[in-house]
C-alpha positions as CSV (number, residue, x, y, z in Angstrom):
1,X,43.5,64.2,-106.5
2,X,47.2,64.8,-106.1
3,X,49.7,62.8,-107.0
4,X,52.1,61.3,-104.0
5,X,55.4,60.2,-103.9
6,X,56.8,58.4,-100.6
7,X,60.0,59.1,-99.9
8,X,60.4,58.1,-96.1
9,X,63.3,56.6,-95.0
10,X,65.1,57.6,-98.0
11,X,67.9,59.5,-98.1
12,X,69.3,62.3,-100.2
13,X,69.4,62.9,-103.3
14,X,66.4,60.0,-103.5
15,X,63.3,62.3,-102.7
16,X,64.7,64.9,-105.0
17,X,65.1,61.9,-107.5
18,X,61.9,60.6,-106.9
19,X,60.2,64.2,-106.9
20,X,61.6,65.2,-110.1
21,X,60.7,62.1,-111.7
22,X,56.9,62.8,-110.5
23,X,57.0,66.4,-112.1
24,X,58.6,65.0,-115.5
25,X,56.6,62.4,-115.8
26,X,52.8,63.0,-114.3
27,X,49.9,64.9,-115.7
28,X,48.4,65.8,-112.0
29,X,48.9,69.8,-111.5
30,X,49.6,68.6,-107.7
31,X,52.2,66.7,-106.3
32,X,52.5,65.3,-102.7
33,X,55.8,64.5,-101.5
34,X,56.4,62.5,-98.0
35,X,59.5,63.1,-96.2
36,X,60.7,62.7,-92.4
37,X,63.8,64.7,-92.6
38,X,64.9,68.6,-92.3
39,X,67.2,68.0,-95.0
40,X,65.2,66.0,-97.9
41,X,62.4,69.1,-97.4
42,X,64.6,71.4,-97.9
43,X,66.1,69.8,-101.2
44,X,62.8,68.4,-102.0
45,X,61.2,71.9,-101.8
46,X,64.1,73.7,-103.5
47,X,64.1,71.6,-106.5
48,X,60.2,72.1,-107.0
49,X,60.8,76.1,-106.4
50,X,63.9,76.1,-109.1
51,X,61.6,74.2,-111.6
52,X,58.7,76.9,-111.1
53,X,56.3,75.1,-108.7
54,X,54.6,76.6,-105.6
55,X,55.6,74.6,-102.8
56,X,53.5,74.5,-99.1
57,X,54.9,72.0,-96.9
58,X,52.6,71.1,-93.8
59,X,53.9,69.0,-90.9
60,X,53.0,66.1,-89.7
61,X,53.2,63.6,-86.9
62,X,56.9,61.9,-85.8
63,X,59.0,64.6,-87.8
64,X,57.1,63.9,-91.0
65,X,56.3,66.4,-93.7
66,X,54.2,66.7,-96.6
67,X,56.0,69.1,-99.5
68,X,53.2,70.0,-102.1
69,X,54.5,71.0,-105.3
70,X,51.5,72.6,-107.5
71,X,52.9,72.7,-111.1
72,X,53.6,76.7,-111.9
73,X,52.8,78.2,-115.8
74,X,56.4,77.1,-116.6
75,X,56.7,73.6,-114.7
């Protein structure tokens, strides 16, 4: 079962914050990150690329997306 970090409403650099945080300091090999913005999935899903994730974000309702960050060999 992934991991999932909420970070509606928040804005940048929190879900990057929050995101990083989840990759440092869980054991799950998949992370689930809310947003509802353009700009926090972009950052979100750049920071999880840089750090050697795979990274598949899926809409969802109201602007909403779900960034899931699946721990690479080096992450």
């Amino acid at each position: 079962m992934p991991y999932k970090v909420d970070a509606r409403g928040l804005s940048c650099p929190q879900p990057v914050v929050l995101a990083k945080k989840a990759v440092e300091n869980t054991q799950e090999e998949v992370i689930e990150v809310l947003v509802d913005n353009a700009a926090a999935r972009e950052n979100v899903s750049r920071f999880a690329q840089s750090a050697g994730c795979v990274v598949e974000v899926t809409p969802a309702d109201n602007d909403e997306y779900t960034v899931r960050i699946t721990r690479g060999p080096g992450a």
